[in-house]
VOBA-1610 file (N, C-alpha, C; in pm, whole numbers, padded with zeros to 5 digits, always signed):
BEGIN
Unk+03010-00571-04178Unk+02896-00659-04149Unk+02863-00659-03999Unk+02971-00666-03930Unk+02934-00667-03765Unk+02889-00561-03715Unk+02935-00442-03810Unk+02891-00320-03756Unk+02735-00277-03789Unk+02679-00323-03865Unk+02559-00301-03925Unk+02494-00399-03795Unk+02552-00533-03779Unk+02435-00614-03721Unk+02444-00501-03595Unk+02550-00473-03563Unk+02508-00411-03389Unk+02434-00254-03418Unk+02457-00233-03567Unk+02342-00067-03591Unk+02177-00141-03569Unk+02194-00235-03660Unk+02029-00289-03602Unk+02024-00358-03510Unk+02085-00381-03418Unk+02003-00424-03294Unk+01992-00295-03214Unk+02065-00219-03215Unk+02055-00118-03123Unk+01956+00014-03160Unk+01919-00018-03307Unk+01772+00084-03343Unk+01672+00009-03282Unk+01655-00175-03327Unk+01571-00234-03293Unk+01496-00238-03139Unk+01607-00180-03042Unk+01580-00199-02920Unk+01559-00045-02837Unk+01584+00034-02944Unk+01582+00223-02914Unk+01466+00247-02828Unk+01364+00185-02831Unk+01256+00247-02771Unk+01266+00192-02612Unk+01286+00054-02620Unk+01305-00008-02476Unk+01440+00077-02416Unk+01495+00117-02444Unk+01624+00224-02375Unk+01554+00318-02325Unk+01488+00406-02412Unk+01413+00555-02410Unk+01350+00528-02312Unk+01227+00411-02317Unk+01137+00467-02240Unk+01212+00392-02078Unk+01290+00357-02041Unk+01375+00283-01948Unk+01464+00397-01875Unk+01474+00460-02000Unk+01559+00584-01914Unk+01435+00728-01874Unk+01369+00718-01923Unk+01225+00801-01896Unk+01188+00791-01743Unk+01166+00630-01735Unk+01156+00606-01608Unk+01219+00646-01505Unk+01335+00603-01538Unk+01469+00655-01413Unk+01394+00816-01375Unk+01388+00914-01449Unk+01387+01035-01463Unk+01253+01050-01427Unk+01142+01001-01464Unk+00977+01011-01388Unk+01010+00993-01257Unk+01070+00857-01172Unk+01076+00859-01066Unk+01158+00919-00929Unk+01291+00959-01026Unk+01386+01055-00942Unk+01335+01172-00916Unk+01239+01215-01023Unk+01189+01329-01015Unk+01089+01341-00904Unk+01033+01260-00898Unk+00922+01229-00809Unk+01008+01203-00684Unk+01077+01126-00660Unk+01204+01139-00504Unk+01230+01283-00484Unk+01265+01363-00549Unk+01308+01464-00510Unk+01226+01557-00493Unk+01061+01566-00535Unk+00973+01686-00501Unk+00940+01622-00368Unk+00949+01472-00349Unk+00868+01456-00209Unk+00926+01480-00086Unk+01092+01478-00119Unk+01142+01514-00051Unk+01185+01631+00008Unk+01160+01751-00101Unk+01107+01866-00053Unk+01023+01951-00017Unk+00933+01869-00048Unk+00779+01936-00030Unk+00753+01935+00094Unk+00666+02078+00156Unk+00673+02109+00278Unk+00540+02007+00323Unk+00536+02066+00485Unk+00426+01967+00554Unk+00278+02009+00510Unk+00284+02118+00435Unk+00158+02229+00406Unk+00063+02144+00302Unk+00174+02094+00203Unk+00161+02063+00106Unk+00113+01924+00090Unk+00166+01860+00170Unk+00158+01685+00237Unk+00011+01678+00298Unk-00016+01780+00361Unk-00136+01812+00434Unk-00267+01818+00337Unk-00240+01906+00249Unk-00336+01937+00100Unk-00337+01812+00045Unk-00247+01735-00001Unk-00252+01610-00095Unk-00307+01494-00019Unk-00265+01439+00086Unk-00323+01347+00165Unk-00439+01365+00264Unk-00497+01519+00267Unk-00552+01537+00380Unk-00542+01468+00509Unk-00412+01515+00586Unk-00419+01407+00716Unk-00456+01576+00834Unk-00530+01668+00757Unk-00563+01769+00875Unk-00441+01768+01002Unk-00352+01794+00970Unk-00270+01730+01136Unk-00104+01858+01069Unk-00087+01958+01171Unk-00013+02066+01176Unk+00115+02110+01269Unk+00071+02010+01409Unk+00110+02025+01559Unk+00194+01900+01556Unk+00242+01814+01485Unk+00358+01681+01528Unk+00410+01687+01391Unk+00507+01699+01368Unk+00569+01699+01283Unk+00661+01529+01257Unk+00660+01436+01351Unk+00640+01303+01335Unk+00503+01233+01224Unk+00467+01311+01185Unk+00324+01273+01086Unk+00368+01298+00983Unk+00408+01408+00937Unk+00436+01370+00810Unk+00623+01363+00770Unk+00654+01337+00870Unk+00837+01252+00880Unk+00793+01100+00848Unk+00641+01052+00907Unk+00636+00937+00871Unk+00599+00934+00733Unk+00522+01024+00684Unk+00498+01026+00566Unk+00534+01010+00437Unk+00693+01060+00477Unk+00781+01134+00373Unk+00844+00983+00362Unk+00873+00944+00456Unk+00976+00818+00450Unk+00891+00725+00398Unk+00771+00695+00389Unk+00673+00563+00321Unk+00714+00603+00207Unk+00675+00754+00125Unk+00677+00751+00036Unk+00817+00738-00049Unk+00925+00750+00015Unk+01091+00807-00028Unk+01097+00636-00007Unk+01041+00540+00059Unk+01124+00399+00058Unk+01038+00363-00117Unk+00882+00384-00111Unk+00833+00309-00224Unk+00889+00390-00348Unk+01011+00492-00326Unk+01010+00538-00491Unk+01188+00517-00482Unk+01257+00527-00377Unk+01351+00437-00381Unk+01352+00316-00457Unk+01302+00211-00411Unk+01283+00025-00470Unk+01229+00102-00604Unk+01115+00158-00641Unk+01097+00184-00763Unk+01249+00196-00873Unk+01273+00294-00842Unk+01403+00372-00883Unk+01553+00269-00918Unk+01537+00199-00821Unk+01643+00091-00781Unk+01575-00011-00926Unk+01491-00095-00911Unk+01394-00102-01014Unk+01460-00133-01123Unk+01360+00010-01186Unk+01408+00043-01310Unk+01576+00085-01345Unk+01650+00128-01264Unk+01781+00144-01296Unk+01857-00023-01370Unk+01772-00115-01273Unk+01818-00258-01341Unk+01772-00261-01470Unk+01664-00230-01472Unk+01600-00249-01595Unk+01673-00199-01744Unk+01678-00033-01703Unk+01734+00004-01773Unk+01921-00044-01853Unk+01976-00110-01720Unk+02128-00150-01743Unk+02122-00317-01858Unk+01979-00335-01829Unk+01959-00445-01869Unk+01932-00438-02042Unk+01882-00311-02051Unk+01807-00233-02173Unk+01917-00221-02298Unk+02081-00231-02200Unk+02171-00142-02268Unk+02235-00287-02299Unk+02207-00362-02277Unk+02336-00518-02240Unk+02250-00586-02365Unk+02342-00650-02479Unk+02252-00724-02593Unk+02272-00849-02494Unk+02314-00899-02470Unk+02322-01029-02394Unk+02204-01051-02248Unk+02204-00953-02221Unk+02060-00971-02081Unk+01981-00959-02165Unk+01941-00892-02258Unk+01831-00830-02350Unk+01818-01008-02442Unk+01860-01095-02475Unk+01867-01177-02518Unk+01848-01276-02378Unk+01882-01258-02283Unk+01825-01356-02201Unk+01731-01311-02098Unk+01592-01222-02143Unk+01472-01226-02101Unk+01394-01329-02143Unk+01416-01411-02272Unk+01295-01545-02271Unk+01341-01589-02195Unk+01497-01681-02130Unk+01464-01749-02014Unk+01420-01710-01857Unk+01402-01550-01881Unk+01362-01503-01728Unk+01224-01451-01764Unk+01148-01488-01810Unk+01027-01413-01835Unk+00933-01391-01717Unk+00927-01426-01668Unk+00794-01400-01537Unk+00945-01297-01444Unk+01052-01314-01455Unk+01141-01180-01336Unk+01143-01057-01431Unk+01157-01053-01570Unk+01135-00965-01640Unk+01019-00892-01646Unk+00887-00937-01641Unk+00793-00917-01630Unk+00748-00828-01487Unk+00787-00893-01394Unk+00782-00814-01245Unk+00834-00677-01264Unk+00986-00695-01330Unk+01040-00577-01289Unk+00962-00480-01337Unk+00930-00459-01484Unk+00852-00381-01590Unk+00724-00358-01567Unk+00668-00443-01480Unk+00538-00393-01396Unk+00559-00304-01267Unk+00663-00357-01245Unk+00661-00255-01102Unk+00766-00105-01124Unk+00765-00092-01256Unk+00797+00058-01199Unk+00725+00122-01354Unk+00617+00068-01375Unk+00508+00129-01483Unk+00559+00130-01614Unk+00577+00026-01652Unk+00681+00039-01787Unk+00608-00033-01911Unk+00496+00033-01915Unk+00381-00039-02026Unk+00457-00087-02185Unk+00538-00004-02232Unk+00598-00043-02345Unk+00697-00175-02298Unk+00763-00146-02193Unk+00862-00290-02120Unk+00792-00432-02157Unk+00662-00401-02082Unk+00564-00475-02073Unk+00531-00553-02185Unk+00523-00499-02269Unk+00433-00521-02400Unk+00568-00605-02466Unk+00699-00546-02478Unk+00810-00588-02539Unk+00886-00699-02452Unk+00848-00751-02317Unk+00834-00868-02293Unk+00752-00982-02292Unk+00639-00918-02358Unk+00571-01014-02377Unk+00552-01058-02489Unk+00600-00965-02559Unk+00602-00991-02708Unk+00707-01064-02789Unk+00811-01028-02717Unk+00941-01144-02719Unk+00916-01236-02722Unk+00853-01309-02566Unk+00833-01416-02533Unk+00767-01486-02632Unk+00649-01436-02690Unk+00574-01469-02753Unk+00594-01541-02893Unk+00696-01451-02964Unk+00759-01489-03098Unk+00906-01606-03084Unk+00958-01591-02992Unk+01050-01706-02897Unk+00954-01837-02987Unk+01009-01906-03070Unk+01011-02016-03077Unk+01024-02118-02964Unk+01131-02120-02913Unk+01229-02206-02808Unk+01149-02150-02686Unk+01009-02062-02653Unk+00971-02049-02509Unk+00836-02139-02538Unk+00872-02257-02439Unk+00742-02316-02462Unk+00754-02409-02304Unk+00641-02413-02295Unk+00625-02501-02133Unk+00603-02631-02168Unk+00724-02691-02138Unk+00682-02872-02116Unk+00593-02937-01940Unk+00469-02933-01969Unk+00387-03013-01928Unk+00463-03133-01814Unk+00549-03206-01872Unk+00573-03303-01835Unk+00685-03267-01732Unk+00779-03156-01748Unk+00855-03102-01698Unk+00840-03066-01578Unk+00748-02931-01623Unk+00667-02876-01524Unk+00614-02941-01404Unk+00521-03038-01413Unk+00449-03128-01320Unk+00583-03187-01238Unk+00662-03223-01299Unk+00808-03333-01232Unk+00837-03211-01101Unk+00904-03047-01171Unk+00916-03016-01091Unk+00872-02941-00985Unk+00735-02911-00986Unk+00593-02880-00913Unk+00622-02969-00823Unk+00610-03098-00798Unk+00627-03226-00708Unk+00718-03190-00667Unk+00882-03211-00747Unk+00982-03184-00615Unk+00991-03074-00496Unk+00934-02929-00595Unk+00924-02825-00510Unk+00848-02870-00396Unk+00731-02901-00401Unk+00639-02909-00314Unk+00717-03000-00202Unk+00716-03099-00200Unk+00818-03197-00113Unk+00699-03353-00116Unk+00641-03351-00230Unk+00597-03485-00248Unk+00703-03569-00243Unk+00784-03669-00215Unk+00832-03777-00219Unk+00867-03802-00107Unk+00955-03988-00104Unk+00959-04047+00029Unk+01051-03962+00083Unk+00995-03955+00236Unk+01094-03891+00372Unk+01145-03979+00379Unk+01269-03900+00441Unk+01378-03988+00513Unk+01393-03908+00666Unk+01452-03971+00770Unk+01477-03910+00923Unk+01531-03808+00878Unk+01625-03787+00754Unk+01687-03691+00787Unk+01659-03540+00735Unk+01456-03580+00647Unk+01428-03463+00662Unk+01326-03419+00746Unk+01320-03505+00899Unk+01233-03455+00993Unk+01368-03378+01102Unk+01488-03421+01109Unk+01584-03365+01149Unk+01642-03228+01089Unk+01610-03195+00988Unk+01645-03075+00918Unk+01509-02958+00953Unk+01358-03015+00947Unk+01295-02937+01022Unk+01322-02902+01164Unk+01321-03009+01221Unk+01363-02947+01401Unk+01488-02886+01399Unk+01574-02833+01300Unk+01681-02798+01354Unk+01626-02643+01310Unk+01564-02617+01154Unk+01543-02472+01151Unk+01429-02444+01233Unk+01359-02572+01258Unk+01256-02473+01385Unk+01345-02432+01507Unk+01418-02493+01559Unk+01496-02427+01695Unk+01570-02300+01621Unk+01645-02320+01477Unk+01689-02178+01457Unk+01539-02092+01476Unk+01495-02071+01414Unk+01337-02005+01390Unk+01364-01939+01511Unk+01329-02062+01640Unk+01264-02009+01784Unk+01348-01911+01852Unk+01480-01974+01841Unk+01601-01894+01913Unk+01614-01761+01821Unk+01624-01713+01694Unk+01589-01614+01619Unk+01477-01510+01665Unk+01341-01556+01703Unk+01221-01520+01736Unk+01240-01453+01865Unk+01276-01530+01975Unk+01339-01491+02082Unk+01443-01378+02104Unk+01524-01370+02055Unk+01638-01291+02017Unk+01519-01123+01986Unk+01466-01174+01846Unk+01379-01055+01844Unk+01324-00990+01933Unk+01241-01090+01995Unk+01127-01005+02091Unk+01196-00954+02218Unk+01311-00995+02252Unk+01347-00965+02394Unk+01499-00918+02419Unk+01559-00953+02289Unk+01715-00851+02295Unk+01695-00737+02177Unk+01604-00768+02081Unk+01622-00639+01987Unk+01566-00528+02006Unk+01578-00398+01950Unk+01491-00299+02017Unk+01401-00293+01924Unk+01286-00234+01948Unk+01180-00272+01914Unk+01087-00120+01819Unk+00973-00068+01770Unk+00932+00049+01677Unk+00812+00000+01848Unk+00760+00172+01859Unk+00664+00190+01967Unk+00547+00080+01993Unk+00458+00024+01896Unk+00380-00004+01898Unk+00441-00184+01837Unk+00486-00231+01790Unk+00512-00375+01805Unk+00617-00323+01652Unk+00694-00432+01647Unk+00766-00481+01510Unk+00897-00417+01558Unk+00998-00446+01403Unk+01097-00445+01455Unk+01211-00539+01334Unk+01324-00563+01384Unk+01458-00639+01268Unk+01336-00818+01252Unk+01305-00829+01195Unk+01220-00950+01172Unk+01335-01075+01131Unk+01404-01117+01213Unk+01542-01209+01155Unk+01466-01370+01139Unk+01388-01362+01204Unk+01358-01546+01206Unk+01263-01599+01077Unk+01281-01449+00954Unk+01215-01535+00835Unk+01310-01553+00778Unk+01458-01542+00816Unk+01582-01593+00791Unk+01606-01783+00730Unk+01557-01826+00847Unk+01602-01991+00871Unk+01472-02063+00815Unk+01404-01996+00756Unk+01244-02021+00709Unk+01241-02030+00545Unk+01283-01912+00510Unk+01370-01867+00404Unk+01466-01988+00294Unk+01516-02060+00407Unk+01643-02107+00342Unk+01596-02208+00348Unk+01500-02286+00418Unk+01528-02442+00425Unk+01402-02451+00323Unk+01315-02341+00297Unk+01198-02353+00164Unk+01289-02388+00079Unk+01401-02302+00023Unk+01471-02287-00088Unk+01557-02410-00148Unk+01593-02457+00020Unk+01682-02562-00044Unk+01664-02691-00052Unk+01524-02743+00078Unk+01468-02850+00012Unk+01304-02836-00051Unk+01198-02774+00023Unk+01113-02788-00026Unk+00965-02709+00022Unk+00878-02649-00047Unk+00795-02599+00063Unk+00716-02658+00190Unk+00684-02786+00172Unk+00609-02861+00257Unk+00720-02877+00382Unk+00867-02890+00368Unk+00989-02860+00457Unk+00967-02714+00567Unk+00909-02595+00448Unk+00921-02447+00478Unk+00761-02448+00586Unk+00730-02504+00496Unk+00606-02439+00587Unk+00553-02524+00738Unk+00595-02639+00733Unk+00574-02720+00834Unk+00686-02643+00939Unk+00781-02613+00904Unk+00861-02549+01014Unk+00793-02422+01052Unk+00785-02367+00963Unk+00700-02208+00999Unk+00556-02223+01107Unk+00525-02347+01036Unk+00380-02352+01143Unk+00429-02404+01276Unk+00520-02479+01280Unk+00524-02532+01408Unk+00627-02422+01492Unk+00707-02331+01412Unk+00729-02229+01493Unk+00637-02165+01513Unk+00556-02100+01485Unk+00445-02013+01557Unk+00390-02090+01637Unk+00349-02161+01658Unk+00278-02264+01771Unk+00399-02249+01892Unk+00523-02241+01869Unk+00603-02242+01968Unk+00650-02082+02035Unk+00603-02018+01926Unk+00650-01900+01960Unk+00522-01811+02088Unk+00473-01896+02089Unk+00351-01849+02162Unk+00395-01873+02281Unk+00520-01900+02345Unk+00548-01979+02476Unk+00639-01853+02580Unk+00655-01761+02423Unk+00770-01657+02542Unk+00719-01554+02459Unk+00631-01508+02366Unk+00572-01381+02314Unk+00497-01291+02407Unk+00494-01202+02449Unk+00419-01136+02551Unk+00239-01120+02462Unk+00215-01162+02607Unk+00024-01176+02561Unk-00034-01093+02493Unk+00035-00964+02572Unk-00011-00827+02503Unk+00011-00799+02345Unk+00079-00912+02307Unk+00090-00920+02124Unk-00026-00984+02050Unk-00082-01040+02114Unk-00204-01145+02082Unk-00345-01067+02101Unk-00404-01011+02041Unk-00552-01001+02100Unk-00663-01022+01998Unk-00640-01111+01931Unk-00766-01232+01931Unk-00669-01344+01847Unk-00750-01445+01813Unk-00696-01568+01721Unk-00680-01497+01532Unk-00753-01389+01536Unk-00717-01346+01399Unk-00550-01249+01415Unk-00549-01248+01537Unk-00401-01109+01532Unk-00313-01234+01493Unk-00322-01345+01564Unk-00195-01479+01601Unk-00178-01501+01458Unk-00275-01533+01343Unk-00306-01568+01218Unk-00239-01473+01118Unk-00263-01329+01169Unk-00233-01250+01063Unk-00084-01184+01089Unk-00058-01204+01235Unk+00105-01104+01299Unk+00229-01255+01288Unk+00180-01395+01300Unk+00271-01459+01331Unk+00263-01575+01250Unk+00128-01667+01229Unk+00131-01801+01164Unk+00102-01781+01015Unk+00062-01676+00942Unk+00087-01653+00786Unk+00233-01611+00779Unk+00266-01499+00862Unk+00370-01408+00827Unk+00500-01575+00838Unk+00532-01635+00878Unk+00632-01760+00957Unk+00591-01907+00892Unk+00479-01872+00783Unk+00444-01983+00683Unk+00471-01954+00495Unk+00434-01807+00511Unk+00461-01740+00382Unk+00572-01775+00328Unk+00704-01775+00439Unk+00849-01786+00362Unk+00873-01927+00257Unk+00765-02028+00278Unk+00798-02142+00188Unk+00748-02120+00056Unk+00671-02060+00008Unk+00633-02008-00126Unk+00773-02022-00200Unk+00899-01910-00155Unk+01062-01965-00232Unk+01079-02041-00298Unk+01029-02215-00216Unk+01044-02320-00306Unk+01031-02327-00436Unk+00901-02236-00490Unk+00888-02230-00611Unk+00922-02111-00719Unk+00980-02056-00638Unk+01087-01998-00735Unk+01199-02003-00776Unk+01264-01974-00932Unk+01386-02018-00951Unk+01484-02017-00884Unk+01584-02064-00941Unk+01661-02100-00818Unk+01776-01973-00925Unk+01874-01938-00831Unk+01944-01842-00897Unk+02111-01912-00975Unk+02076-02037-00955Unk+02223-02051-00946Unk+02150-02217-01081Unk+02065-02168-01159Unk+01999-02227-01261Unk+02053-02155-01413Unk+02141-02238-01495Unk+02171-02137-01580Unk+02260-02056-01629Unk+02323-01951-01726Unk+02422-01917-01675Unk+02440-01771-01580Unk+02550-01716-01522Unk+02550-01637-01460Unk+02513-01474-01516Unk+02443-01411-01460Unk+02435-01315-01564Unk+02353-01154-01431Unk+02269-01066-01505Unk+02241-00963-01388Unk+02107-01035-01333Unk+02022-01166-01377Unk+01925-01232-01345Unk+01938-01282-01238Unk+02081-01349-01202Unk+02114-01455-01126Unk+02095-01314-00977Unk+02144-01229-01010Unk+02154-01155-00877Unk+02004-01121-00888Unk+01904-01043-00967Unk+01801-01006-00954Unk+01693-01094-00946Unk+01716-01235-00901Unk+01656-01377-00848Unk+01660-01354-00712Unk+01769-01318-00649Unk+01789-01269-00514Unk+01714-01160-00454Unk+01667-01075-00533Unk+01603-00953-00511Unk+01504-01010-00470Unk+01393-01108-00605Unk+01266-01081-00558Unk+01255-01196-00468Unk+01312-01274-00454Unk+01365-01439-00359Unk+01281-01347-00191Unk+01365-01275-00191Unk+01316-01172-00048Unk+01224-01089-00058Unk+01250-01000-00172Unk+01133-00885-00231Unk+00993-00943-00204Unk+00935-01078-00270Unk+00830-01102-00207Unk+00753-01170-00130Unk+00867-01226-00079Unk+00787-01274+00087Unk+00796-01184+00147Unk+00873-01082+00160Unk+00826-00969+00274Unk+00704-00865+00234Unk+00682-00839+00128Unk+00562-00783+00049Unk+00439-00864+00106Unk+00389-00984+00040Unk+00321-01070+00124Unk+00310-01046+00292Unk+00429-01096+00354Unk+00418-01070+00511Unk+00365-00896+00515Unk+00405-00775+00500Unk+00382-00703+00504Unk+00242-00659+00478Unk+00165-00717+00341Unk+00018-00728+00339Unk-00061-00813+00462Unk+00010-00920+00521Unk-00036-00979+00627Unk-00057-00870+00764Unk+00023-00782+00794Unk+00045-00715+00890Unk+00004-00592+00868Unk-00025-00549+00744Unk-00103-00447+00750Unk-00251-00493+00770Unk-00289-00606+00724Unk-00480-00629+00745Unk-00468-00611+00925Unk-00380-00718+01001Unk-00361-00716+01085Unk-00366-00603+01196Unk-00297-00457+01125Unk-00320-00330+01166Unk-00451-00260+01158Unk-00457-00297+01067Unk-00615-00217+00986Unk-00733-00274+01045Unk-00753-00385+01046Unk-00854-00465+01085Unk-00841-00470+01246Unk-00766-00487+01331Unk-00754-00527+01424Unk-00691-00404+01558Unk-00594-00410+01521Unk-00488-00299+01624Unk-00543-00179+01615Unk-00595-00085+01486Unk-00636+00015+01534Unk-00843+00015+01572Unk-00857-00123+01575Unk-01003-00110+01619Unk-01006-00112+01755Unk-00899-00244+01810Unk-00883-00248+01972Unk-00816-00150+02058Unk-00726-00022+01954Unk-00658+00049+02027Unk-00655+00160+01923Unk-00736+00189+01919Unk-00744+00348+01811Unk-00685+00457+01850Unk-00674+00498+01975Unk-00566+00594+02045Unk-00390+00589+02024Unk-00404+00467+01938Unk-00193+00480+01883Unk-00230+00518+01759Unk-00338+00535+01699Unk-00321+00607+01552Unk-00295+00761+01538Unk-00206+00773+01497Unk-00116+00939+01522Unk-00220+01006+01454Unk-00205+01147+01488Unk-00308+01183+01470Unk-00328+01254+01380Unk-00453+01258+01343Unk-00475+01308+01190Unk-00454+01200+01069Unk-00409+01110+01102Unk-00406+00984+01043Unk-00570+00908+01042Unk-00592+00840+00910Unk-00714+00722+00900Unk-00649+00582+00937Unk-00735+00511+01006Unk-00674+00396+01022Unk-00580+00302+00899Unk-00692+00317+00786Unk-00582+00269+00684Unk-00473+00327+00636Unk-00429+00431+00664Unk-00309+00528+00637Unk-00233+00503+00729Unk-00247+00472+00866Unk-00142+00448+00970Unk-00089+00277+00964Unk-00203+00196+00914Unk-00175+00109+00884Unk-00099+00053+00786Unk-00157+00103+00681Unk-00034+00130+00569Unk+00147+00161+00609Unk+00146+00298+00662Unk+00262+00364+00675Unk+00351+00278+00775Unk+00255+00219+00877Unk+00362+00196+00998Unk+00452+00100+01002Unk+00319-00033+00874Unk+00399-00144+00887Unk+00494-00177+00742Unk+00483-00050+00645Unk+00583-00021+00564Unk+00736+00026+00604Unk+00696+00061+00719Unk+00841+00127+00806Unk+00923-00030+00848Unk+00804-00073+00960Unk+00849-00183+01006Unk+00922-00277+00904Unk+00852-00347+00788Unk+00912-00433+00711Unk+00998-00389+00647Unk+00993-00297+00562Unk+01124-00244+00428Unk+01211-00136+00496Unk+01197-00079+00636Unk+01315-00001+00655Unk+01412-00120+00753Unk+01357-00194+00808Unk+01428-00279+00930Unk+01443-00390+00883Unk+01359-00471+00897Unk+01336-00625+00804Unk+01416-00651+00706Unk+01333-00590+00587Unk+01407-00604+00416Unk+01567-00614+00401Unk+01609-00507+00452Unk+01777-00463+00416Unk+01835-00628+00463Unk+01817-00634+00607Unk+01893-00745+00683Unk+01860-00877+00589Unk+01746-00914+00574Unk+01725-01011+00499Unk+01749-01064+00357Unk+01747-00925+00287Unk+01811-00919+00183Unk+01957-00912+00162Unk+02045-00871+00291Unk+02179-00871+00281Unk+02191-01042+00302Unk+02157-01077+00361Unk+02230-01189+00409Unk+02160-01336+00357Unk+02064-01307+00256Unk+01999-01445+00212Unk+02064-01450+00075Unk+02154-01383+00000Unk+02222-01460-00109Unk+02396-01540-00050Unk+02384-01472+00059Unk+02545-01527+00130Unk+02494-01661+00165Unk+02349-01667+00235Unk+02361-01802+00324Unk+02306-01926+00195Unk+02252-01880+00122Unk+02202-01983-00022Unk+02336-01999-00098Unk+02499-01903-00153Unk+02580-01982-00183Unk+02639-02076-00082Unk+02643-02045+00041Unk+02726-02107+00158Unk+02669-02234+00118Unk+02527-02237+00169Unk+02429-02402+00203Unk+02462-02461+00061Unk+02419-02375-00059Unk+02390-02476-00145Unk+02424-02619-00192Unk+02571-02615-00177Unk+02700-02759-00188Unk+02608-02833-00100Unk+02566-02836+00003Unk+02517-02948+00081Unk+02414-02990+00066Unk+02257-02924-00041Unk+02155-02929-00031Unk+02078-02926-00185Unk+02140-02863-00255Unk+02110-02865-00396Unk+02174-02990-00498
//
C-alpha cells in the first residue's frame, strides 16, 4: 500500500521534475555558449560595433554569466524542491515564493502547477480580517514608544557610519558604486520592527548622507532621488515580507532569505539604472565605453555594481544578523 501511494505521487508529479530538470539544462547550456563565444560573435548579436577594447565585451560576458548564474541557482532550488514530497506539499503555504521562483527562470508548466495547486487547496484561503491586522503591524501603525524613536537614531548612525565607510575607505568601480553595506542596518530594522521604522531611517539617512558625499555624486535633485533617497528607502518594503522563521523549518525558510535581499537590490538596481540612463550618461556621455548605447552601459554597469559587489555581502550576512537580532525583536 505505501508503495503504490509513493508510485502515484511520483507519476503525479513526473512532469514538474522533467520540465525542472529541462531547465537546469536550457540554462547551463546557455552559461556555457556565452561563455565561450568569441567577441566576433557578441559583436553580431548585440551589435555594440566595438573590436579595439576588449573590456567591452569582458563587460558583457559577465552581465550576462551573473543573470544566468541566479537563473541556474534558481531553478536548481526548484528542481530539489520538485524531488522532496514534503516541500512539494508545502508550496500552498509559500505560494507567492513559489511563484517567483517558477517565473524567474521560465517555468510555464511550474507556473501553471502552482497555481493550480493553490487553487484546488481547500485550506488556501485569505482571511480578510487577518490580513488587515497584519498589514497594520507591518506598516508600524500603532502607539510609539521612546524606544522606537531610539531604535531609529541608532540604525540611522549605523546607516551613516556604514555610508561613510563606503564612500571613503572602500574602493570604489571607475565611475561611482561599489560594496553597498549601509542597506545592511536598513534591511534589518524594516524586518524586525516595521516599515514606517525602515523607511523613516532610510530617509533621514540620505538627508544626512549629503554632509560628507562628494558633490561630484550629485548632479541634479533627480540623481539624489534616484542614486541615494529611493535606493536607502526601498529597504523597508522587507517589512512585508514573510518572515522566515514563520512556520516550520524547511528549504522555504532559507529561500525567504534569498528573495528578503534578492529584491530590494533588484529594485535599488532598477533605481540606479534610470539614474544611469536618464541622467549620467546624458551629463557625461564620454564614460560610455565605447560602442556601447546608453541603455546598454546602463544596464551592464550597474548590474556589475549591485549583484557582483553588493548582493553576495548582503546576502551573506542578512540571514546571520536576522537569527542573531531576532530573540530581542520578534
Amino acid at each position: 500500500m505505501t508503495k503504490e501511494i509513493i508510485t502515484n505521487f511520483n507519476q503525479k508529479y513526473l512532469w514538474l521534475k522533467i520540465t525542472s530538470i529541462f531547465n537546469i539544462i536550457l540554462f547551463t547550456s546557455l552559461f556555457f555558449t556565452v561563455a565561450i563565444i568569441n567577441n566576433q560573435t557578441l559583436n553580431n548579436i548585440f551589435n555594440i560595433n566595438q573590436t579595439s577594447n576588449n573590456w567591452t565585451f569582458f563587460a558583457l560576458k559577465i552581465f550576462l554569466l551573473l543573470i544566468l548564474t541566479l537563473i541556474i541557482i534558481i531553478a536548481s532550488l526548484w528542481t530539489m524542491i520538485s524531488f522532496k514530497k514534503d516541500w512539494i506539499l508545502a508550496i500552498n503555504d509559500n505560494f507567492f515564493l513559489s511563484l517567483l521562483l517558477v517565473f524567474s527562470t521560465l517555468n510555464f508548466y511550474g507556473s501553471w502547477f502552482v497555481i493550480n495547486n493553490c487553487y484546488q487547496n481547500k485550506n488556501f484561503t485569505l482571511k480578510a480580517k487577518n490580513y488587515f491586522a497584519n498589514f497594520k503591524r507591518n506598516l508600524g501603525i500603532k502607539k510609539w514608544l521612546t524606544i522606537d524613536y531610539v531604535l531609529i537614531a541608532f540604525f540611522c548612525a549605523l546607516t551613516i557610519i556604514f555610508s561613510f565607510i563606503e564612500e571613503n575607505l572602500l574602493p570604489h568601480l571607475p565611475f561611482g558604486g561599489g560594496l553597498g553595506i549601509k542597506y545592511l542596518p536598513l534591511i534589518l530594522i524594516s524586518f524586525l520592527i516595521s516599515f514606517l521604522h525602515g523607511w523613516l531611517t532610510g530617509f533621514i539617512s540620505a538627508l544626512m548622507t549629503l554632509l560628507f558625499i562628494p558633490a561630484s555624486n550629485i548632479i541634479s535633485p533627480w540623481s539624489f532621488i534616484l542614486d541615494y533617497f529611493l535606493p536607502m528607502t526601498i529597504p523597508a518594503i522587507v517589512a512585508f515580507f514573510p518572515s522566515p522563521f514563520n512556520g516550520k523549518k524547511s528549504v522555504f525558510t532559507y529561500l525567504t532569505y534569498f528573495y528578503h535581499c534578492f529584491l530590494v537590490l533588484l529594485l535599488i538596481y532598477f533605481c540606479q539604472f534610470l539614474s544611469g540612463y536618464f541622467l549620467w550618461t546624458t551629463f557625461f556621455p564620454n564614460n560610455i565605453w565605447t560602442g556601447y548605447s546608453a541603455i546598454w552601459y546602463a544596464l551592464i554597469y550597474n548590474f556589475i555594481n549591485i549583484f557582483l559587489f553588493t548582493y553576495p555581502i548582503i546576502q551573506l550576512l542578512t540571514p546571520i544578523l536576522y537569527r542573531s537580532l531576532k530573540r530581542y525583536y520578534l
